[in-house]
C-alpha positions in Angstrom: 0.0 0.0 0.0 1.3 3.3 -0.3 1.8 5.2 2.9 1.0 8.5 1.8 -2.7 7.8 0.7 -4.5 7.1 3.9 -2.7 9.6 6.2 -6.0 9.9 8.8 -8.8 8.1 9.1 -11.7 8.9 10.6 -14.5 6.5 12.4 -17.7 7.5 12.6 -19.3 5.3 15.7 -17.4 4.3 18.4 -19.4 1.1 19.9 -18.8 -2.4 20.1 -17.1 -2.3 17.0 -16.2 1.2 16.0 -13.9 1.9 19.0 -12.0 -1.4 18.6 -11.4 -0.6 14.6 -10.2 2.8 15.3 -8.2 1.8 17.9 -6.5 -1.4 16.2 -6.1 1.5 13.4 -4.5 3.5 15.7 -1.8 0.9 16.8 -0.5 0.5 13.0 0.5 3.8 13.1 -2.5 5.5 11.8 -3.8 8.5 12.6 -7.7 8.3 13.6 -10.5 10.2 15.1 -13.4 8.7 16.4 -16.8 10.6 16.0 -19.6 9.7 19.0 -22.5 11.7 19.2 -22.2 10.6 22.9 -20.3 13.9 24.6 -19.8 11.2 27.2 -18.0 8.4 24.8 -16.0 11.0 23.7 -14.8 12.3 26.8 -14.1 8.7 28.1 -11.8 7.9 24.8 -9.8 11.2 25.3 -8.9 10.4 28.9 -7.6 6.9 27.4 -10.8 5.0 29.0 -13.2 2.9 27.7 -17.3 2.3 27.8 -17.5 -1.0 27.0 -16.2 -3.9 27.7 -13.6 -6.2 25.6 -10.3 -8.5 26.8 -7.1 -6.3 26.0 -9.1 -3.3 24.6 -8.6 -1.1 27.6 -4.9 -1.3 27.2 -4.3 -0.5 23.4 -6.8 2.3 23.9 -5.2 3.8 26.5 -1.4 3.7 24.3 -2.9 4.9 21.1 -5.0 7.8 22.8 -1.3 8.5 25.1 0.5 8.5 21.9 -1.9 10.9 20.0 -2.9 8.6 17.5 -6.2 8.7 18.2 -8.6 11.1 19.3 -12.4 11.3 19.9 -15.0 14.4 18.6 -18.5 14.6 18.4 -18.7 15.5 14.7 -16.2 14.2 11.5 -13.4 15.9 10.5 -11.5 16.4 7.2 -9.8 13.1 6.8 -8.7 10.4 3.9 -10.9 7.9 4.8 -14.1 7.8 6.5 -15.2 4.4 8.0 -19.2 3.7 9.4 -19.8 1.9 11.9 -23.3 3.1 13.8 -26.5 0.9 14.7 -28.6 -0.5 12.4 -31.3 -1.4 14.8 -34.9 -3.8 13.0 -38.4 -1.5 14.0 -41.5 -2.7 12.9 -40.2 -5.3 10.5 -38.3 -2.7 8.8 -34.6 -1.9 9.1 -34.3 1.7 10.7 -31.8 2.8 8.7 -31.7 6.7 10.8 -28.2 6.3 12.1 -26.6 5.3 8.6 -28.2 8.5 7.1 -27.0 10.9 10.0 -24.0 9.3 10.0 -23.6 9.9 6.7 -24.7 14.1 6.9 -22.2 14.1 9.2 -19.1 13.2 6.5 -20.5 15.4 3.8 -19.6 18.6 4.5 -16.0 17.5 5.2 -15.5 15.3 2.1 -13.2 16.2 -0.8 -11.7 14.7 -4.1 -9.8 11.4 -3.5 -11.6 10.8 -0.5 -12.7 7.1 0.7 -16.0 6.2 2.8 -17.0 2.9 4.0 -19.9 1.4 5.4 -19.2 -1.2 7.7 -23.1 -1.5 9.6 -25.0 -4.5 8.9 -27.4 -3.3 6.1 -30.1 -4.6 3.7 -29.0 -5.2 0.1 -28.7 -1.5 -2.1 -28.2 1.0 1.7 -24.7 1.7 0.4 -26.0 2.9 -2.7 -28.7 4.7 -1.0 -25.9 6.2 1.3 -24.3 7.4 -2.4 -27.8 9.0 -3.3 -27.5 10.8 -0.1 -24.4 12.0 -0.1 -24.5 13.2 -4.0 -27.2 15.4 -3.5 -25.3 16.9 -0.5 -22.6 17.5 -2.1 -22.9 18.0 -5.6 -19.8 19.5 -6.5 -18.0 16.2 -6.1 -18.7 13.0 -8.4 -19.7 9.9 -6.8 -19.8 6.2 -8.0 -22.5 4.7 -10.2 -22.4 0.4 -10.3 -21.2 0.3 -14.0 -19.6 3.3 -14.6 -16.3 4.6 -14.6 -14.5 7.3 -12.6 -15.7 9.5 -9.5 -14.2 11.8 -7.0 -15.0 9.9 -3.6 -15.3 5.7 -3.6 -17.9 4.0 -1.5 -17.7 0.9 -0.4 -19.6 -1.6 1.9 -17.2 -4.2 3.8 -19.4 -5.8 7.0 -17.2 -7.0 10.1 -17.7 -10.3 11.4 -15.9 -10.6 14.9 -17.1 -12.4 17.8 -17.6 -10.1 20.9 -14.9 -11.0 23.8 -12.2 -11.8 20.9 -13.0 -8.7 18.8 -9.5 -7.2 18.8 -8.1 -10.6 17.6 -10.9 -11.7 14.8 -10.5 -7.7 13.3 -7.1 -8.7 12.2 -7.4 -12.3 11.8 -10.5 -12.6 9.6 -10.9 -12.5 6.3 -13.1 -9.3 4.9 -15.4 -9.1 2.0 -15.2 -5.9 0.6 -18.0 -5.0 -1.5 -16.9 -1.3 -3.8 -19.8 0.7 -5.9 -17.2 0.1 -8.7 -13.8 -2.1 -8.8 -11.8 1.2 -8.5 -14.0 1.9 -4.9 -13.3 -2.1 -3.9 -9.4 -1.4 -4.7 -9.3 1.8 -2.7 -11.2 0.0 0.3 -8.6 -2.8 -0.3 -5.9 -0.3 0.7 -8.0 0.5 3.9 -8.0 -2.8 5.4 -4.4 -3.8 4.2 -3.8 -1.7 7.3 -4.5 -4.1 10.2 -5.6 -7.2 8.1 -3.4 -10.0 8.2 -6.4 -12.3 6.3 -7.9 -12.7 2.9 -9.4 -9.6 1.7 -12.1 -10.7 -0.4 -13.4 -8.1 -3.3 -16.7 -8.5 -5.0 -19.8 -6.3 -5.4 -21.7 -4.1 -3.0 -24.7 -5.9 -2.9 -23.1 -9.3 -2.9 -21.1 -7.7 0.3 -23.9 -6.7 2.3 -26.3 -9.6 1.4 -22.9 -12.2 2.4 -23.5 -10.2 5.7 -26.9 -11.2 6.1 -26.3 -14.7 4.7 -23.4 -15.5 7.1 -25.5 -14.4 10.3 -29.3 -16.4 8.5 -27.0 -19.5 8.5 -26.4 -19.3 12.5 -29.9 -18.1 13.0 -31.3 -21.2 11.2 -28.6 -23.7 12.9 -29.8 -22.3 16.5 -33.5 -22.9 15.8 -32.8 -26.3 14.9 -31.0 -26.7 18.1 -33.8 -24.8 20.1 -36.9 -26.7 18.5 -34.9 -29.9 18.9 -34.7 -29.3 22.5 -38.5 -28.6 22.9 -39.0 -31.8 21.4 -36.8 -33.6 23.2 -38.3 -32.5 26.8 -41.4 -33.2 25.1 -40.3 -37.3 24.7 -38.6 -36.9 27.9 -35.2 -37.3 26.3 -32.3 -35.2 27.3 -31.0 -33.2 24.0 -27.6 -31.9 25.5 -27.0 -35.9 25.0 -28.6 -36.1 22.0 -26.4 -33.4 20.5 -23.1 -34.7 22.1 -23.9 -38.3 20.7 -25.0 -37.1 17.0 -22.3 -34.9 16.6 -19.9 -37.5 17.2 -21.3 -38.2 13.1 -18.4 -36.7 10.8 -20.7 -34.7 8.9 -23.0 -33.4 11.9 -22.3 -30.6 13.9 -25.5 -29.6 15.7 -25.3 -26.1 17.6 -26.4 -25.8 21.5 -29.8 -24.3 22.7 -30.2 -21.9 24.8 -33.0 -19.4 25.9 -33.5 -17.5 21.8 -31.1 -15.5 20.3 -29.6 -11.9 21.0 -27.3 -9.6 20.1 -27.1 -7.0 17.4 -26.4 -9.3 14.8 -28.0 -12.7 14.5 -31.5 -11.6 16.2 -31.4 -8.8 13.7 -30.1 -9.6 10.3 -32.1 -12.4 9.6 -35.3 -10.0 9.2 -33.5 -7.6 6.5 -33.5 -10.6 4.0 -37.4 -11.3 4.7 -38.0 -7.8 4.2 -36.3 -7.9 1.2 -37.8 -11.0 -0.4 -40.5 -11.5 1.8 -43.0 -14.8 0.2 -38.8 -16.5 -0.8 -37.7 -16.6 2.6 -39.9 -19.0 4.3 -37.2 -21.0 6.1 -35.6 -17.7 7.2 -38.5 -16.3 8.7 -39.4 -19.5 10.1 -36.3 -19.8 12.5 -36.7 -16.6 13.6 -40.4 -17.2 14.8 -38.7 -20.3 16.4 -36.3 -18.5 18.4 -38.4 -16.0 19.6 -40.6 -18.0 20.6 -38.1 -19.9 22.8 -38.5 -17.1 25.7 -41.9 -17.5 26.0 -41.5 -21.6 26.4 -38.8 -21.1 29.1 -41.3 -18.4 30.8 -44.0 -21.1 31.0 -41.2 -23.3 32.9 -40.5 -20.8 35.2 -44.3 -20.1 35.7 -45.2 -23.5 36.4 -42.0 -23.8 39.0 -43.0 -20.8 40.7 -46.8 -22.3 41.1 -45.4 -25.4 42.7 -43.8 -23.4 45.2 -46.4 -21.0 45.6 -48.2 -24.1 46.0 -46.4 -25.0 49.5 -47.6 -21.5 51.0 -43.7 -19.8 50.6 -43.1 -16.6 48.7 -41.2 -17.7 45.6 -37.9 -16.3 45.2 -36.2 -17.2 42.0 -32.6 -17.0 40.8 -31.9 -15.7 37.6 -28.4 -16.4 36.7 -27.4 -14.1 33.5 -29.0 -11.5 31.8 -26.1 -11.2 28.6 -26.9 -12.0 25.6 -24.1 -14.2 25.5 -21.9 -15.9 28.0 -18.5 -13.4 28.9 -19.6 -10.7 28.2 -21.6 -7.0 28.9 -23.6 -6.5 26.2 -27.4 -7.1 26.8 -28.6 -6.0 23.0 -32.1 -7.9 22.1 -30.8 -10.3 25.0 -33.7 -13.2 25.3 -32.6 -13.7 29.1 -33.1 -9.9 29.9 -36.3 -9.7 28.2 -37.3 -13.4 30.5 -35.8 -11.5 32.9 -38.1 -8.4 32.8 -41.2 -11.0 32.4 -40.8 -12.6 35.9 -40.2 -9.3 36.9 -43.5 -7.8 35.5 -45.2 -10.8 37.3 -45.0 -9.3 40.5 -46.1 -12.9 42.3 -42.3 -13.7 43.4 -38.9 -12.5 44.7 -36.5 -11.9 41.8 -32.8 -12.3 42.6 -30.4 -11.4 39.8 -26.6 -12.1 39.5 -25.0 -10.8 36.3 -21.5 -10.5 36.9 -21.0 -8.0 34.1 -23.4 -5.4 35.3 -23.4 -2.9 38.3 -26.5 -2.4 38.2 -29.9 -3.6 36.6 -30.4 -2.6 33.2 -33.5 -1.9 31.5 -37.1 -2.0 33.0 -35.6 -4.4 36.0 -33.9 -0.7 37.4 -35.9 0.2 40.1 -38.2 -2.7 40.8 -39.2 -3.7 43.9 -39.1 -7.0 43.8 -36.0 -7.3 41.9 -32.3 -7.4 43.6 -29.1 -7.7 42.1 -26.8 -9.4 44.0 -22.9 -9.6 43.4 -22.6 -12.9 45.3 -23.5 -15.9 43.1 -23.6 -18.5 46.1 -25.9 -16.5 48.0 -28.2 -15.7 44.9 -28.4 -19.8 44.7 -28.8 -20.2 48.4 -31.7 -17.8 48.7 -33.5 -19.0 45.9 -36.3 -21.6 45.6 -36.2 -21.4 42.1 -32.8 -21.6 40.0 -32.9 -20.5 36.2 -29.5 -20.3 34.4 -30.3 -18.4 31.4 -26.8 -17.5 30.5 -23.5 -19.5 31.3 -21.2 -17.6 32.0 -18.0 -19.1 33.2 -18.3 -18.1 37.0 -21.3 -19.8 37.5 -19.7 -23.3 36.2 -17.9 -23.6 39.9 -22.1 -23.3 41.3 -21.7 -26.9 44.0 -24.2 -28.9 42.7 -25.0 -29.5 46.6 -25.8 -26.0 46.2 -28.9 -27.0 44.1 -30.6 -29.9 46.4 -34.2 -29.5 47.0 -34.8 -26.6 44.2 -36.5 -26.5 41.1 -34.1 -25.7 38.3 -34.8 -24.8 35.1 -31.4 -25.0 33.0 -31.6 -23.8 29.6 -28.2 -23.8 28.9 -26.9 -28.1 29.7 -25.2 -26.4 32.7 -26.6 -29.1 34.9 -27.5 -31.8 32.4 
């Protein structure tokens, strides 16, 4: 690549994965500033902190922001390359696509000729080129990219990332990219982008290949998880245990079935899966299909807890049940469209028993559970067992695999994880 091309680049979005690409940007040498509308976000970065919460990130933030390689605003700045990476969050069976558009507003004013901007959100097919609209009538003085024509002042390109939260720092260099350019020319400029910090295949094609590979890649999991999930209603159904079941048929060279758990969350593979049925709605039946499954899998593990709660209503006690987990993913902090939070706030809403909470990623209880009576969030994960009539691990995280089973005699547990199986 040539040095001189991609002086400063600037990130617009500094969440779960914004910050970490700016900041593994940073530690090549690079100078970046990160753009958060959050004056809070920003202030954190600039002191060398960070908001959320990834192995080893703290660290390389805190050398690249000491070094003055990277720096945090509240609104872009002229800059070589501009990278996207804001929410693309689903409402009303639509992708809200508000963050992408502001987020690109913000650039416009600042771009000039030669410039590079790449979208990195997860996206339906044709959002980069209807960032390129956007941005053309904005700034019409400069010449954007048409798919099939030649020559343009700014490239555009779409290249999704695809890390796995609690190794993201790792996976950003290690994995290989599909970059998806308006043109060739905008996929070979991108190209220069990521020969940065990527040490993997960088795989060109075109943008709406790129940002439907996205969806495909996360559709796949989604429909692998139902399978799992509806295979373990069945199973209980029959009175089989499917965490056996699983262990023994994967032992098949060509089977590899996933685990099941409580639905699905996170900002990706909850989400994605409903851009491709909104974009070919009556072809995606399987699709759609597995996404009913999983979330419908809270609602089955609510009628488990229900009926345990009954039986010890049943005895005359006040129920107190343990909800171990509110992630959406064991390890971690993030609690984006997390099934066990949303189980969580159910019981909660239920107001016929004693919630006690242990999440050892949260100091304190995050969304409706803040503030409610009957809910407590307790650091001590023994204690939350040994108070509890009623033990539901929802997310399996790796403290709570030292839990004594002795801890367990003579409660009703409902284990949606094969903790305890």
């Amino acid at each position: 690549m040539n040095e001189n091309k991609l002086k400063t680049i600037c990130v617009v979005g500094l969440g779960y994965i914004g910050l970490p690409t700016a900041v593994v940007l940073a530690s090549r040498g690079t100078t970046v500033i990160g753009v958060d509308v959050n004056k809070d976000v920003v202030a954190k970065i600039n002191r060398g902190e960070i908001h959320i919460v990834e192995p080893d990130l703290d660290a390389v933030t805190a050398r690249v922001v000491q070094n003055g390689l990277l720096r945090a605003a509240t609104a872009p700045v002229a800059a070589d390359a501009f990278v996207i990476a804001v929410p693309t969050p689903f409402h009303e069976n639509k992708a809200d696509l508000t963050y992408v558009h502001a987020a690109a507003a913000s650039v416009a004013p600042v771009l000039k000729k030669g410039d590079l901007v790449v979208l990195e959100s997860t996206s339906p097919p044709g959002t980069t080129e209807s960032m390129v609209t956007q941005l053309a009538a904005l700034r019409p003085d400069l010449r954007f990219p048409k798919v099939g024509e030649d020559g343009c002042d700014v490239h555009v390109a779409y290249c999704p990332e695809r890390v796995l939260p609690g190794r993201v720092l790792v996976e950003l260099v290690e994995n290989d990219r599909v970059i998806g350019g308006i043109t060739p020319e905008c996929s070979a400029r991108a190209e220069e982008l990521y020969q940065i910090f990527c040490t993997s295949s960088l795989l060109k094609t075109g943008v709406r290949t790129a940002e439907m590979c996205k969806l495909t890649e996360n559709s796949f999991r989604d429909v692998g998880i139902a399978f799992a999930n509806e295979l373990s209603i069945i199973c209980e159904k029959l009175g089989i245990n499917v965490w056996e079941v699983i262990r023994l048929a994967n032992h098949h060279p060509r089977v590899n079935i996933l685990q099941p758990g409580p639905g699905v969350g996170g900002h990706c593979i909850a989400v994605d899966p409903w851009f491709i049925v909104q974009a070919a709605p009556e072809e995606s039946r399987l699709i759609r299909t597995a996404r009913e499954v999983n979330d419908g899998k809270p609602h089955y593990v609510l009628e488990k807890i229900k009926a345990a709660v009954a039986g010890v209503r049943s005895t005359g006690a006040t129920p107190k049940v343990a909800l171990l987990g509110l992630a959406f993913k064991p390890d971690v902090d993030d609690f984006r469209e997390s099934p066990s939070l949303h189980i969580a706030e159910a019981v909660a809403a239920w107001n016929n028993c004693d919630v006690l909470v242990s999440e050892p990623h949260a100091r304190e209880l995050p969304g409706a559970l803040a503030g409610h009576k009957h809910v407590r969030l307790m650091q001590n994960v023994r204690d939350v067992v040994r108070d509890a009539h009623v033990v539901v691990m929802l997310v399996n995280h790796r403290i709570y695999k030292e839990i004594p089973r002795a801890d367990l005699d003579n409660k009703a547990i409902v284990d949606t994880r094969g903790v305890w199986s």
